[in-house]
FILO-422544 format. One line per 10 residues: number of its first residue (from 1); their letters; for each residue x, y, z of C-alpha. Coordinates in nm, 4 decimals. Layout:
N
NUM	A	X Y Z; ...
//
This chain:
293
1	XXXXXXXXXX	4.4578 26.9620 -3.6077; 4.6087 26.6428 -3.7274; 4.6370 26.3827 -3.4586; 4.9366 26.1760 -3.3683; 4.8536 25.8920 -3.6516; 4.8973 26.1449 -3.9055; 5.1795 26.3176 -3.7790; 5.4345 25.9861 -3.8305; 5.3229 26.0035 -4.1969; 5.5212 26.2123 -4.4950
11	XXXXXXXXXX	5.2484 26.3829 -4.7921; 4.9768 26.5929 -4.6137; 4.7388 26.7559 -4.7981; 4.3969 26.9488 -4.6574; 4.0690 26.8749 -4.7567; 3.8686 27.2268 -4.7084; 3.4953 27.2937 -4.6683; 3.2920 27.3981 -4.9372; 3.0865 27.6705 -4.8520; 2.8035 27.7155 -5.1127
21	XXXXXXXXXX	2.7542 28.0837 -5.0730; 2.4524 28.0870 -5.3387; 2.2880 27.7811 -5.5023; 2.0370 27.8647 -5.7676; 1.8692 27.5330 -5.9201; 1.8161 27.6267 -6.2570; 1.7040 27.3062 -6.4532; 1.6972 26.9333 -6.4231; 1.8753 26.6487 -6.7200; 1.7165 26.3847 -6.8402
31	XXXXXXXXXX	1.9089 26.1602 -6.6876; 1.8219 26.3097 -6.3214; 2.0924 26.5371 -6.2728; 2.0157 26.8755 -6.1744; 2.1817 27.1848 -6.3356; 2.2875 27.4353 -6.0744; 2.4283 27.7790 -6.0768; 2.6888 27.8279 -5.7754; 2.8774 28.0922 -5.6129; 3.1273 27.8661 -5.3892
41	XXXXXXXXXX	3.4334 27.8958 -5.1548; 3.6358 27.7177 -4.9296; 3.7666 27.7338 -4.5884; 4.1043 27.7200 -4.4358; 3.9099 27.3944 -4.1766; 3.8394 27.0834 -4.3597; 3.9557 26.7198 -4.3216; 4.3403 26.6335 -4.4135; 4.4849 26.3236 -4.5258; 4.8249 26.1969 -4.4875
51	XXXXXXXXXX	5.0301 25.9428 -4.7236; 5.3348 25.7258 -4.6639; 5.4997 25.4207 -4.8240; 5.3827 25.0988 -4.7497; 5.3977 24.7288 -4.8637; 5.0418 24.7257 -4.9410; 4.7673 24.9460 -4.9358; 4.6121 25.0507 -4.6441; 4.3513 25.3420 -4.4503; 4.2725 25.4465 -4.1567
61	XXXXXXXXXX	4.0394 25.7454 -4.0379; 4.0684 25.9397 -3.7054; 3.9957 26.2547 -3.6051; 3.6119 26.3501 -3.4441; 3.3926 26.2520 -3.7282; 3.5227 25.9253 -3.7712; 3.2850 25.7132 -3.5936; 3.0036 25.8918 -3.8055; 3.1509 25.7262 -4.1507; 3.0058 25.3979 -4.1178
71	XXXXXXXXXX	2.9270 25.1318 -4.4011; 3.2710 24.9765 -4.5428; 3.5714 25.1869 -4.5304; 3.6732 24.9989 -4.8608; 3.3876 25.1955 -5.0323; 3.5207 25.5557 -4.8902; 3.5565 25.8082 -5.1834; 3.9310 25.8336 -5.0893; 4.0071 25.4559 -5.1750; 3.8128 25.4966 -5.5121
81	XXXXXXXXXX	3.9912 25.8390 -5.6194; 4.3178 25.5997 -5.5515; 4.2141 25.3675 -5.7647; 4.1553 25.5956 -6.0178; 4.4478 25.7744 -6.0339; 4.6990 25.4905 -6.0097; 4.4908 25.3740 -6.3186; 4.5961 25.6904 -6.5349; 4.9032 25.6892 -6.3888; 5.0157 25.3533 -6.4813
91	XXXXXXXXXX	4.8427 25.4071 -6.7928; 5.0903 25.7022 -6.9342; 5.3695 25.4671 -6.8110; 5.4380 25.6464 -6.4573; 5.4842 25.4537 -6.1355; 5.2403 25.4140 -5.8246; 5.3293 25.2194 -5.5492; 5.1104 25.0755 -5.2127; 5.0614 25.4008 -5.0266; 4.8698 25.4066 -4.6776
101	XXXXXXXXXX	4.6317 25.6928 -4.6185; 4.5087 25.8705 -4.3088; 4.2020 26.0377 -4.3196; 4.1446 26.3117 -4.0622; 3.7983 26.3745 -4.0403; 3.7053 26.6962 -3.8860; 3.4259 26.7967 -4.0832; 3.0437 26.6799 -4.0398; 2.9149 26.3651 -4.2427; 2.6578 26.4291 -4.5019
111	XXXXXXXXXX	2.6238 26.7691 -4.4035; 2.6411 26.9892 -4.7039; 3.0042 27.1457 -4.7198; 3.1480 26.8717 -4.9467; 3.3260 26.6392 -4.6869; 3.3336 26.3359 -4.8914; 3.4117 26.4721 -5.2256; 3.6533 26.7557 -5.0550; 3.8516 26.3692 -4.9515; 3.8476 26.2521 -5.2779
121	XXXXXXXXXX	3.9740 26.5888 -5.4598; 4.2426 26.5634 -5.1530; 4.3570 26.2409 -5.2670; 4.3686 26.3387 -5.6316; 4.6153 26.6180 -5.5148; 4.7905 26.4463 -5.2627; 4.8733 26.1318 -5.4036; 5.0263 26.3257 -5.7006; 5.2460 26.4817 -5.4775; 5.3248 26.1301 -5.3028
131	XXXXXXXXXX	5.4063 25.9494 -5.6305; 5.5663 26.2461 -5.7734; 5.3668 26.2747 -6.1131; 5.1324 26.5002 -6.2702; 4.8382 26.3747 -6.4137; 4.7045 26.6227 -6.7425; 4.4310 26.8149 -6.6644; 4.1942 26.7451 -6.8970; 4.2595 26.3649 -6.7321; 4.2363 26.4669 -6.3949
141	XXXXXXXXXX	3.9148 26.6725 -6.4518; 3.7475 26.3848 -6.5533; 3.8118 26.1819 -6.3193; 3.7203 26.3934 -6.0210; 3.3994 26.4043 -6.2597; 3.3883 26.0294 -6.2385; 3.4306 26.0431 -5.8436; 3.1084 26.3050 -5.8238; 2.9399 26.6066 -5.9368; 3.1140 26.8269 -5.6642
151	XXXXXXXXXX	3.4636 26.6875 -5.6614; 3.5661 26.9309 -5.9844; 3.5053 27.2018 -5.7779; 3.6917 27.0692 -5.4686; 3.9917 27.0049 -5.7000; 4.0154 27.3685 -5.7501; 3.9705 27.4580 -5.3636; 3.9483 27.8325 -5.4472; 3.6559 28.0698 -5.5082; 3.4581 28.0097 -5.8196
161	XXXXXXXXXX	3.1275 27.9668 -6.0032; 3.0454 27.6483 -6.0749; 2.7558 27.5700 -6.3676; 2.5996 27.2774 -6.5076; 2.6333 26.9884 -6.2771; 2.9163 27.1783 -6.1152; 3.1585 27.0665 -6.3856; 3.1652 27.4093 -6.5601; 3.4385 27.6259 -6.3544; 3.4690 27.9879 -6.3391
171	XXXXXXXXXX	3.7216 28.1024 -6.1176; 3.6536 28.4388 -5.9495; 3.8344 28.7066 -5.7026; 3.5910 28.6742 -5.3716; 3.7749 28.8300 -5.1052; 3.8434 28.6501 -4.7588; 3.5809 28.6091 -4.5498; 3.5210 28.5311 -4.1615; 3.2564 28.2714 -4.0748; 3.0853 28.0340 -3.8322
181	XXXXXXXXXX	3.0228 27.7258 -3.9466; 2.6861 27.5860 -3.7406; 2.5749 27.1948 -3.7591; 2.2783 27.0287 -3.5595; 2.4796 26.6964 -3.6192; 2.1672 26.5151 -3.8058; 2.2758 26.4101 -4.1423; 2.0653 26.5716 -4.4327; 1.9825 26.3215 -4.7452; 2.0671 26.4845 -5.0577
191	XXXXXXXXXX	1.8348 26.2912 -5.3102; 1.5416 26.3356 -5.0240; 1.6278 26.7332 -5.0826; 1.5915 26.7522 -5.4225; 1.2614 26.5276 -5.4568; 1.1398 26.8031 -5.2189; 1.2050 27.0748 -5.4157; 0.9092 27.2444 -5.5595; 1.0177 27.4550 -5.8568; 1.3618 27.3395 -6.0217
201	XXXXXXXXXX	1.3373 27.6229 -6.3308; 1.5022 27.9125 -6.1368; 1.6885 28.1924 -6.2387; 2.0527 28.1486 -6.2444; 2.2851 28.3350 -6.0383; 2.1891 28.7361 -6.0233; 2.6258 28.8957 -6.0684; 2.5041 29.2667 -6.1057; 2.5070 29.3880 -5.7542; 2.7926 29.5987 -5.7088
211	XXXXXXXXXX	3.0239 29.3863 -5.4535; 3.0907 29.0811 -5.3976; 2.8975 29.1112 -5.0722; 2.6072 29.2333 -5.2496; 2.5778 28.9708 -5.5160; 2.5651 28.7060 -5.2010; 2.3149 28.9026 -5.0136; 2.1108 28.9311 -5.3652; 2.1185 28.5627 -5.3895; 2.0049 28.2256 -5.2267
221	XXXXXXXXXX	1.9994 27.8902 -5.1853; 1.7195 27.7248 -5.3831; 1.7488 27.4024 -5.1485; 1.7183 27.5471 -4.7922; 1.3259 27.5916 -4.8219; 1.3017 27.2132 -4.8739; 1.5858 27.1195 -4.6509; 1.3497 27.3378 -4.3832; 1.0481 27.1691 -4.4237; 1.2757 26.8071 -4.3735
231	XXXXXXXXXX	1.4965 26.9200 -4.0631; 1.3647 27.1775 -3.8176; 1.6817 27.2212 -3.6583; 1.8290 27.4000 -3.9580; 1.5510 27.7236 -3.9098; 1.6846 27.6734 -3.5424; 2.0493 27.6924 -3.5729; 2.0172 27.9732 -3.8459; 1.8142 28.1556 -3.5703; 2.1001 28.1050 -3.3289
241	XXXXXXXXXX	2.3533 28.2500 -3.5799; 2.1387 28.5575 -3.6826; 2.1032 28.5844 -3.2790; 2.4937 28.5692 -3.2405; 2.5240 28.8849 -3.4746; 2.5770 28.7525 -3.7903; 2.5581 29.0161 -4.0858; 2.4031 28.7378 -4.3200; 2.3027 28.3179 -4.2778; 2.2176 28.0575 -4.5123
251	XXXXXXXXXX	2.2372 27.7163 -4.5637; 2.5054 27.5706 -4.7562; 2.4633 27.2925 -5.0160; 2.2138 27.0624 -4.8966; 2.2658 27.1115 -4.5376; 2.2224 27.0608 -4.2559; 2.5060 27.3008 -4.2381; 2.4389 27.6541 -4.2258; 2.6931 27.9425 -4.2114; 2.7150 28.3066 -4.0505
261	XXXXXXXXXX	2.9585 28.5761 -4.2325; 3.0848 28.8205 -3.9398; 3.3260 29.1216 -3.9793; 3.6319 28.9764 -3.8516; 3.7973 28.6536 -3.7338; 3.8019 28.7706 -3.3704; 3.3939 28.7901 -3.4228; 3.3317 28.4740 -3.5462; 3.5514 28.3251 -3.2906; 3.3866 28.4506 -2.9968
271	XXXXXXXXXX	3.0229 28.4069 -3.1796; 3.1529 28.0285 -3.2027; 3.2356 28.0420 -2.8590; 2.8870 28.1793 -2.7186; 2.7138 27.9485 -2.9684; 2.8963 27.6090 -2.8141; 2.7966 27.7167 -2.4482; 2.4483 27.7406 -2.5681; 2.3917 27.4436 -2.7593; 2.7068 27.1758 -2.6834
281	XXXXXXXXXX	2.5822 26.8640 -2.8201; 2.5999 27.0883 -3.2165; 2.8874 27.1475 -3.4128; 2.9761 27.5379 -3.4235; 3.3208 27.6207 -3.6271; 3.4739 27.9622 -3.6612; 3.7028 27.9934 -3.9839; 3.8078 28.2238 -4.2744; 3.7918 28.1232 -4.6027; 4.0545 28.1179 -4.8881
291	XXX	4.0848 28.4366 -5.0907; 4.0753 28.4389 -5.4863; 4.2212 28.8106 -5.4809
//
């Protein structure tokens, strides 16, 4: 839910979770990037950030991951997708004037479900809205580009495959599904993830299973092994989930994050529920994710 120093502002616009349902790490660049094969989503709880006129530029962040940010606000993904965008706007002769922002931040920092570059694609979206203009796409895409390797995908906030670095976008008809979102609150270090992983030639993404539920039971995540071996908590909060009577839990991303699919809304809810009383001090979410029917 917004709080009250979002609600006085004008432009909204939600920032939703990525959920990596699969991630397959299929080669590596010579330039360090790794090439990826991903079956993603997105949830209807993310962060949200609000816009409104101003004489100058400014941003604030609320909300209960807030604190967790640290380092220099200036530097916040938000500030440089902005930046950015005023750029190309001004640059095809359009107009964009101080704006304050309000970042909500609801979602766990550095914890594999795309916070910061969810924020960024936000912005790109929002402040579009805000300054009433529409950027071309082939501009746009390459500037979320600029802003990361997952922000591309989190400009399209829908179901898809994502290939390459995650530039390479295939949307695709997933179906709604209910979920638990599950946290141990200790931030996960991407780079320190990837270092650890042992083989980084996998086979891409397996689509023949009949069902969409299928192909994500068929599948994996090539970085949970590693992410294991780093942070113990993530084999204990997946243990929790499995224990709560979810049909199916992985990792997402990089973690720590890990999600539970369960047969309803109602489920997942009172899974959440059961999963707060037992362990308080972690973050435990029940959602439902956007459908690409």
């Amino acid at each position: 839910m917004p709080d009250a120093e979002s609600r006085r502002f004008t432009v909204t616009e939600d920032a939703p979770a990525k959920i990596n349902l699969a991630l397959h790490v299929t080669g590596e660049r010579d330039d360090g990037y790794h090439l990826l094969d991903m079956l993603v989503t997105f949830t209807s709880h993310g962060d949200r950030l609000s816009f409104t006129a101003a004489d100058a530029d400014g941003f604030t962040i609320g909300g209960r991951f807030a604190g967790d940010l640290g380092g220099d606000p200036g530097s916040n993904l938000v500030l440089k997708a902005r930046d950015l965008l005023r750029q190309a706007v001004l640059a095809q002769g359009g107009h964009a004037p101080a704006v304050s922002i309000h970042l909500d931040k609801n979602l766990p920092v550095a914890s594999g479900i795309g916070g910061g570059s969810a924020d960024a694609a936000a912005a790109l979206r929002g402040l579009q809205r805000f300054w009433n203009v529409r950027v071309p796409a082939d501009i746009l895409s390459a500037l979320a580009l600029q802003l990361g390797a997952d922000v591309p995908m989190c400009l399209e906030s829908r179901p898809l495959i994502a290939r390459g670095i995650g530039e390479e976008i295939e949307r695709v008809a997933l179906p709604r599904l209910f979920l638990v979102l599950a946290n141990p609150l200790k931030g996960v270090s991407t780079p320190q993830i990837f270092r650890a992983l042992a083989q980084k030639n996998n086979r891409p993404l397996d689509l023949s299973p009949g069902g969409w539920m299928r192909v994500i039971e068929a599948n994996r995540n090539d970085l949970e092994p590693p992410a294991r071996s780093l942070t113990p908590e993530i084999a204990e909060i997946s243990a929790l989930l499995a224990g709560s009577g979810a049909d199916l839990v992985r990792m997402s991303g990089s973690g720590a994050t890990c999600f539970g699919l369960f047969p309803s809304l109602q489920a997942a809810e009172a899974a959440a529920q059961q999963l707060h009383s037992q362990r308080p001090d972690w973050y435990f979410q029940a959602t439902e994710t956007v459908s690409g029917e």
